[in-house]
C-alpha positions as CSV (number, residue, x, y, z in Angstrom):
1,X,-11.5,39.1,-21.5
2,X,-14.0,40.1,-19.0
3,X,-15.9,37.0,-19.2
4,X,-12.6,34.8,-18.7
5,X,-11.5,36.8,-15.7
6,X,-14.8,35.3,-14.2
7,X,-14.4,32.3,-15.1
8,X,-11.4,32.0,-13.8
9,X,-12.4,33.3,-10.6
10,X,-15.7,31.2,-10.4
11,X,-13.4,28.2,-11.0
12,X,-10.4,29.0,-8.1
13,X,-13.4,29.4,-5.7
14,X,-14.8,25.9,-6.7
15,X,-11.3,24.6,-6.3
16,X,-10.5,26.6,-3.2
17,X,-14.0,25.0,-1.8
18,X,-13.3,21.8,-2.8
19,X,-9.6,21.8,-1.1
20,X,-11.3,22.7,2.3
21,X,-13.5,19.9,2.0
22,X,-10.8,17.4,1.8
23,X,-8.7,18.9,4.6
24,X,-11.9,19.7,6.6
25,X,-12.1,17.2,10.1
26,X,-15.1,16.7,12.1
27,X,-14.9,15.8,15.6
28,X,-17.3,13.9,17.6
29,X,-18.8,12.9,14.1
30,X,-20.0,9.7,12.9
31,X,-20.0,8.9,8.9
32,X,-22.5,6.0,10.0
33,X,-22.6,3.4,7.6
34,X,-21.4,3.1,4.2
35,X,-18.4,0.7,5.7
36,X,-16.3,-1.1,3.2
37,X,-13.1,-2.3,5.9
38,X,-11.6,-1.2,8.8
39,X,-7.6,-0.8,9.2
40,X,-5.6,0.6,12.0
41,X,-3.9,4.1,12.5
42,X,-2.5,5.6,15.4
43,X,-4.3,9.1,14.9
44,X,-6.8,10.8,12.5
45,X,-4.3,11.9,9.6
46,X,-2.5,8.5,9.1
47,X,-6.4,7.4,8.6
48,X,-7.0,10.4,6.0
49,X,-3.5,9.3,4.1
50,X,-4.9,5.6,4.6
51,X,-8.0,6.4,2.5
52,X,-6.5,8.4,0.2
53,X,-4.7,5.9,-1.1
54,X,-7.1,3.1,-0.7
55,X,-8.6,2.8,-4.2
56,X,-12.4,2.8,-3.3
57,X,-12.2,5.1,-0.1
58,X,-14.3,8.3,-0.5
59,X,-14.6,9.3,3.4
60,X,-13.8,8.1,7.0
61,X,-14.2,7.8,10.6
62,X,-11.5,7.3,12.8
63,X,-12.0,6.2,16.6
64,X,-9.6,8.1,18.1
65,X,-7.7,6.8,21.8
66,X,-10.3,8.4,24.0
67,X,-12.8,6.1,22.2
68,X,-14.5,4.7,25.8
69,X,-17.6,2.8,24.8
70,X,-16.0,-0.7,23.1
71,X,-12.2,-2.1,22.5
72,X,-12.2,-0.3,18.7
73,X,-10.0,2.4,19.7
74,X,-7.5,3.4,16.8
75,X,-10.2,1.6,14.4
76,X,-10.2,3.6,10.7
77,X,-13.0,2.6,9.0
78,X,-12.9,3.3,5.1
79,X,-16.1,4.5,3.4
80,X,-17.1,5.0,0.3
81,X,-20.5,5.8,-1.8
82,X,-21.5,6.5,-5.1
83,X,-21.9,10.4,-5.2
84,X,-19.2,10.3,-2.5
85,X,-20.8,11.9,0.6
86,X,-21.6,9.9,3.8
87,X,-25.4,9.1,3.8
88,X,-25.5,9.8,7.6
89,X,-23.5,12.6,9.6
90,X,-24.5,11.8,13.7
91,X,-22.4,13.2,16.7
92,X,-20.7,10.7,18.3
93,X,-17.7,11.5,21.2
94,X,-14.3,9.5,20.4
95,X,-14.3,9.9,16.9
96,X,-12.9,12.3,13.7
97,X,-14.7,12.0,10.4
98,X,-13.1,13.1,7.3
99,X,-12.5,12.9,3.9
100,X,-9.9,11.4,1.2
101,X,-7.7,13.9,-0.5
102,X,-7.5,12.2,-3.9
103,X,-9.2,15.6,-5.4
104,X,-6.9,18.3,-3.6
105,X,-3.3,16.1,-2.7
106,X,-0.9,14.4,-4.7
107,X,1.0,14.1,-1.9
108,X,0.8,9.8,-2.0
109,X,4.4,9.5,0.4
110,X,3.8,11.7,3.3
111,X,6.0,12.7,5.9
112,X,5.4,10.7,9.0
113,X,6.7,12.5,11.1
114,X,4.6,12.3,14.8
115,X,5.7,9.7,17.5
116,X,3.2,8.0,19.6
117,X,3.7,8.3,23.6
118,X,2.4,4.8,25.2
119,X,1.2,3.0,22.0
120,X,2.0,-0.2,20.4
121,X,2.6,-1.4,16.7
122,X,2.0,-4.7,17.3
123,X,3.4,-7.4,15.2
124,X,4.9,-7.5,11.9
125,X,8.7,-7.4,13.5
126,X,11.9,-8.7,11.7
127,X,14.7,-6.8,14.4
128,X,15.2,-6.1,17.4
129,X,18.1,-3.8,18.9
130,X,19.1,-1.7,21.8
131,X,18.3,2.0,21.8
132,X,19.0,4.8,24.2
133,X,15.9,6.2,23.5
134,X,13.3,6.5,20.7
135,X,15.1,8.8,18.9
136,X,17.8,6.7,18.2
137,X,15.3,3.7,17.7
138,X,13.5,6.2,14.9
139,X,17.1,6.5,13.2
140,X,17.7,2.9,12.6
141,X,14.3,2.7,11.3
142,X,15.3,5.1,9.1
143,X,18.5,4.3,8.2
144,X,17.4,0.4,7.5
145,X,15.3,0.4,4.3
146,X,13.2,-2.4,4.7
147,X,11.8,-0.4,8.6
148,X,8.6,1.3,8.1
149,X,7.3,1.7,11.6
150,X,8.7,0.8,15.1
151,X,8.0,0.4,19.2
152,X,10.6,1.2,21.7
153,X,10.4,-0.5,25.0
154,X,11.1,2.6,27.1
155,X,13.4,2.6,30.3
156,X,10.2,2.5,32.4
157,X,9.0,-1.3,31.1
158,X,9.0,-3.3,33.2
159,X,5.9,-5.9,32.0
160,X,8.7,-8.6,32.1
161,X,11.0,-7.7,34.5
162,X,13.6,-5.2,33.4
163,X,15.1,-7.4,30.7
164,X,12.9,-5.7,27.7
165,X,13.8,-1.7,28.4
166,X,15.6,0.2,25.4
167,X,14.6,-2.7,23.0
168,X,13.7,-1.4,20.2
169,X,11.9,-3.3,17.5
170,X,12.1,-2.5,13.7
171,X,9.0,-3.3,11.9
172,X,7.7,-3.9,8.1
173,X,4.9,-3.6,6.1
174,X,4.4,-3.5,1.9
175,X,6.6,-0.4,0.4
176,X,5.7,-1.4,-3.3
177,X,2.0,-2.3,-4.5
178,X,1.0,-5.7,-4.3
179,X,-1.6,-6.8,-6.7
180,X,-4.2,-8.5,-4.7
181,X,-5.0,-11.3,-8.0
182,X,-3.5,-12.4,-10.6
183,X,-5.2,-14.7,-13.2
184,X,-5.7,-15.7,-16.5
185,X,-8.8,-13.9,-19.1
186,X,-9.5,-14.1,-22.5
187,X,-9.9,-10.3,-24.0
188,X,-8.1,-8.7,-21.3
189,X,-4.6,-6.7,-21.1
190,X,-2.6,-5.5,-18.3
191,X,0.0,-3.7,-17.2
192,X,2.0,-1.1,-14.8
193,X,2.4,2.3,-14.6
194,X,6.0,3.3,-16.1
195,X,6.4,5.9,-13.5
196,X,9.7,4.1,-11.6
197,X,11.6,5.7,-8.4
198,X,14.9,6.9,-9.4
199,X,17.4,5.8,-6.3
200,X,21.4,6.1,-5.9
201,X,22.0,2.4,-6.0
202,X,23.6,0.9,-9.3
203,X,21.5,-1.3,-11.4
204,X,21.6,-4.5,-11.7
205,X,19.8,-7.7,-13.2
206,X,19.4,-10.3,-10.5
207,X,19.5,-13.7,-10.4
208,X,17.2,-16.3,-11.5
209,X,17.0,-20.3,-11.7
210,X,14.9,-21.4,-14.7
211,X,12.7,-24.0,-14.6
212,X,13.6,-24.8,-11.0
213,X,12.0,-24.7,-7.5
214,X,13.0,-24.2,-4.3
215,X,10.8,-26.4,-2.0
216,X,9.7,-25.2,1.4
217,X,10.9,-22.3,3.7
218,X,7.8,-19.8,2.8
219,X,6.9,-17.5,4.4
220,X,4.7,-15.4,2.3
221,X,2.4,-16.8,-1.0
222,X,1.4,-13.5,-3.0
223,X,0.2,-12.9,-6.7
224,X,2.9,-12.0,-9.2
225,X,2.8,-11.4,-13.0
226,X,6.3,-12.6,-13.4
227,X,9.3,-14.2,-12.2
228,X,10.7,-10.9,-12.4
229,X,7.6,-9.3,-10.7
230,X,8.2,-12.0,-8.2
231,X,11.5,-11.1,-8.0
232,X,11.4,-7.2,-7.1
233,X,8.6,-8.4,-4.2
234,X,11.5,-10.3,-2.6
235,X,13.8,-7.7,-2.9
236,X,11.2,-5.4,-1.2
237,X,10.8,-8.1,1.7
238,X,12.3,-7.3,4.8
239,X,13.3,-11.1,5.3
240,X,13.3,-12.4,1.9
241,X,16.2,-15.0,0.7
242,X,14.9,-16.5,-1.8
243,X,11.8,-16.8,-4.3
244,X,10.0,-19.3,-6.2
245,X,7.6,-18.1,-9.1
246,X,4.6,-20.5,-10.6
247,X,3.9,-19.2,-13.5
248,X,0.8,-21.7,-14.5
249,X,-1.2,-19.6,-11.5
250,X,0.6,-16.6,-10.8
251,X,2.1,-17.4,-7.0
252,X,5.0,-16.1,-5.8
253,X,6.3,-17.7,-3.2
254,X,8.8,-15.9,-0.9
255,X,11.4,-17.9,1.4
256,X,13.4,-17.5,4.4
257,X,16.1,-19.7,5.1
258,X,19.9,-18.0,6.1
259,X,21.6,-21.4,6.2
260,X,20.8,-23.4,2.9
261,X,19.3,-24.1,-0.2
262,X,17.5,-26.4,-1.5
263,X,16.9,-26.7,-5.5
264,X,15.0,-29.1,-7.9
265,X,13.9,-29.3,-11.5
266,X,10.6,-28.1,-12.2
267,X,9.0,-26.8,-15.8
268,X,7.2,-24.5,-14.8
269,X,8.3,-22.8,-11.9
270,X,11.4,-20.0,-11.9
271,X,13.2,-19.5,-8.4
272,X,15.9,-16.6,-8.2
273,X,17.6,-14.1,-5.6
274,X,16.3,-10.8,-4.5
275,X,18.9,-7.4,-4.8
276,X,19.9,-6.1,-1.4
277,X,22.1,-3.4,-2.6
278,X,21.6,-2.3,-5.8
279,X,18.3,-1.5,-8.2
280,X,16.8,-4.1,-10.3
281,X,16.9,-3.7,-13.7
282,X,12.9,-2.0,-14.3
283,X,12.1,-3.7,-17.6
284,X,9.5,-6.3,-15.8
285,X,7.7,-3.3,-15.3
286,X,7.2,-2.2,-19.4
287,X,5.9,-5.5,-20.1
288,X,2.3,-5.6,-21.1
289,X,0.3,-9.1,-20.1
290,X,-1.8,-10.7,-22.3
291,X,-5.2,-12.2,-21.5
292,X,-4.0,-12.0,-17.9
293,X,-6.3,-9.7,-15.7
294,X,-5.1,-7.7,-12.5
295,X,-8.1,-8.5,-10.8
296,X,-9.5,-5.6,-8.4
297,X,-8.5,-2.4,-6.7
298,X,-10.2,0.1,-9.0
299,X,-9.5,3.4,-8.6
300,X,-12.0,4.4,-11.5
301,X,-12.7,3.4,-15.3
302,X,-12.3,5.3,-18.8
303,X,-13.4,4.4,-22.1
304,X,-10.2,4.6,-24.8
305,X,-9.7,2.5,-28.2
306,X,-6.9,0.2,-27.0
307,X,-4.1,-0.9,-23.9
308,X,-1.5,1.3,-24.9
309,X,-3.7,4.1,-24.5
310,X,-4.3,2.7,-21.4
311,X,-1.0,2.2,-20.1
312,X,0.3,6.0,-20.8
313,X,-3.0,7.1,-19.3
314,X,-1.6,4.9,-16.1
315,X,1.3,6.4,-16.1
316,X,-0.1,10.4,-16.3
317,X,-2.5,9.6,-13.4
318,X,-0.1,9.9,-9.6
319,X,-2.2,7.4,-8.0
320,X,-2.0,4.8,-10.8
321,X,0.5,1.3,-10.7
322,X,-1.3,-1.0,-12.6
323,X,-4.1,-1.1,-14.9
324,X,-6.6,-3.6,-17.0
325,X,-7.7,-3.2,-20.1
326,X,-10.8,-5.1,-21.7
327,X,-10.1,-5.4,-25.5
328,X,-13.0,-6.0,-28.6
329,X,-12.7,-9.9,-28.0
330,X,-13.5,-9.6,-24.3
331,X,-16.0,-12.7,-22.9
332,X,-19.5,-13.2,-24.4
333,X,-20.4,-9.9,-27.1
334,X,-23.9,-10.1,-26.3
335,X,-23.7,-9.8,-22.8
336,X,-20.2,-7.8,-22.4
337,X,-20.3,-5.3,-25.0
338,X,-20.9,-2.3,-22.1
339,X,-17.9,-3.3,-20.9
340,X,-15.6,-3.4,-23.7
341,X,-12.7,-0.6,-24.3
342,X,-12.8,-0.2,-20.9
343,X,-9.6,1.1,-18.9
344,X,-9.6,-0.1,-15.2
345,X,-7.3,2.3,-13.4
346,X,-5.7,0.4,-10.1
347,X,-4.0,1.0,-7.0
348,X,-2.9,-0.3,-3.5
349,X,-1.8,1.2,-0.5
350,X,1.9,1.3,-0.2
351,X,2.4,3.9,3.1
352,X,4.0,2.3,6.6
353,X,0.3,0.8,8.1
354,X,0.8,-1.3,11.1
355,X,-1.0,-4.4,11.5
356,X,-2.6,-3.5,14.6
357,X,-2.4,-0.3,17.0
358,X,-3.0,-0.7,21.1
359,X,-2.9,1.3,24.1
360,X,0.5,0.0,26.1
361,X,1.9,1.5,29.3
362,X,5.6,2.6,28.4
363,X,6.4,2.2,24.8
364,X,7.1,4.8,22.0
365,X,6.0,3.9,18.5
366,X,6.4,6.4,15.2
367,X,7.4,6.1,11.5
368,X,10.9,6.0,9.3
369,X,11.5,9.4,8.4
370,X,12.6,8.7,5.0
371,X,9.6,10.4,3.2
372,X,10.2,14.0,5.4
């Protein structure tokens, strides 16, 4: 008994240690090196949340506004290394170094809830409206679910005359993981995580057009594994009207056009509408693909006899969507066999992340609230 009160004890401290790491920030530090992208945040915790959910992230440095020295200011750069420690810790002024919090969170929708005095989102608008003040501007993005961030034009900006103040702009970026390829593989399986949001809205099963396309009008060309994958994309767009799914490579191709359109015969492409007001019917999600490989975004990799396996260990693990497995006929047996049986776990980031992030006089930017 004695000897499993101490472990017990030995193993909350190495827990309790381990926690503190993750939330620990260093200022004026410098994780040199190690680099694998940069992305844009308006302060040091929406970079932490950024890495946490990036798939390869280990650690961070963020180069906060009072950055002075070059034009990188609200630069996160995402790090990662092997034994997942920065090779170099130097003191540098304008920055925050930190780490993910993949061993101590499973917090993987946080509450956005800080606004941002004189700083821009710029880009990635789809409305525009008139607010009294940021607050109200904040609501909208709330209350509208395809908003994840916005920037009000305050009553003081007057860049263009006075014909801008109040405006405030709603603004989008990806809700739902987006698999960055899709392609055909001999020996492999792959599949999502069952794990599904439960919402108030009745469901439904959407509308598609076999074997027909809908030519032109795209706005955005992404990987899908199915028309019904292709579908729930569109249906996640903030601008979305219609969709056309190749299934001979994977594309899915997402179209605005309010006023008209356009179909055609075509074998093998499926074009459909997206759900506005009501949930899709989820049973895309339980079907497992084939010799069809979800290329990239590896979170980590477990040995395991066969897909299903797979899939349910997917599904257990909170920062899982999708997954590859390589099966006993995978590629050349001689040269492959290490990576037979293999279970790639995967993941993208699917938290509000603005395009870009600038210092401009006069504007409020902040987050939908919807997560707090």
């Amino acid at each position: 008994m004695g000897t499993h009160l101490i472990l017990v004890g030995l193993l909350s401290i190495c827990s309790l240690s381990f926690g503190q790491e993750c939330q620990k920030l260093l200022e004026n530090v410098d994780f040199s090196g190690n680099d694998i992208t940069s992305l844009f945040s308006p302060d040091v915790e929406h970079c932490q949340h950024l890495c946490t959910q990036h798939p390869s992230c280990n650690f961070f440095t963020f180069f906060r506004a009072d950055w002075n020295k070059d034009d990188r200011n609200f630069f996160c750069l995402i790090k990662a290394a092997p034994n997942g420690q920065p090779d170099v810790q130097a003191p540098l002024l304008g920055v925050t170094s930190g780490f993910s919090l993949k061993p101590c969170s499973q917090d993987l929708e946080p509450c956005l809830s800080n606004v941002y005095q004189n700083v821009d989102f710029t880009g990635a608008n789809y409305r525009a409206l008139f607010t009294a003040d940021y607050e109200e501007c904040q609501r909208a993005c709330t209350q509208d679910p395809a908003c994840q961030f916005f920037t009000l034009l305050d009553e003081a900006f007057t860049a263009f005359g006075n014909r801008y103040r109040f405006k405030c702009h709603l603004k989008f970026s990806w809700p739902v993981p987006r698999i960055p390829v899709v392609e055909k593989k001999t020996g492999v399986t792959s599949g999502f995580s069952q794990i599904t949001e439960i919402t108030q809205k009745s469901v439904c099963q959407g509308k598609l057009f076999p074997n027909t396309d809908i030519p032109g009008n795209d706005i955005e060309n992404i990987p899908a594994a199915s028309a019904e994958h292709c579908q729930a994309l569109c249906s996640a767009h903030s601008v979305c009207t219609y969709f056309t799914f190749n299934s001979n490579n994977f594309n899915c191709y997402l179209k605005k056009n309010n006023e008209e359109m356009g179909t055609q015969e075509s074998g093998e492409r499926t074009s459909g509408l997206p759900a506005r007001f009501c949930q899709l019917d989820n049973a895309w999600v339980q079907v497992v693909h084939e010799n069809v490989d979800f290329s990239g975004s590896v979170i980590r990799f477990e040995l395991m006899d066969d897909a299903d396996t797979c899939q349910r260990t997917c599904t257990q693990d909170a920062y899982c969507q999708f997954y590859t497995y390589t099966n006993d006929n995978f590629g050349d047996p001689i040269s492959t066999v290490f990576f037979m049986r293999r279970c790639y776990l995967k993941r993208t980031i699917t938290m509000p992340a603005p395009p870009k992030v600038a210092k401009v006089a006069n504007v409020v930017s902040g987050f939908q609230l919807r997560n707090c």
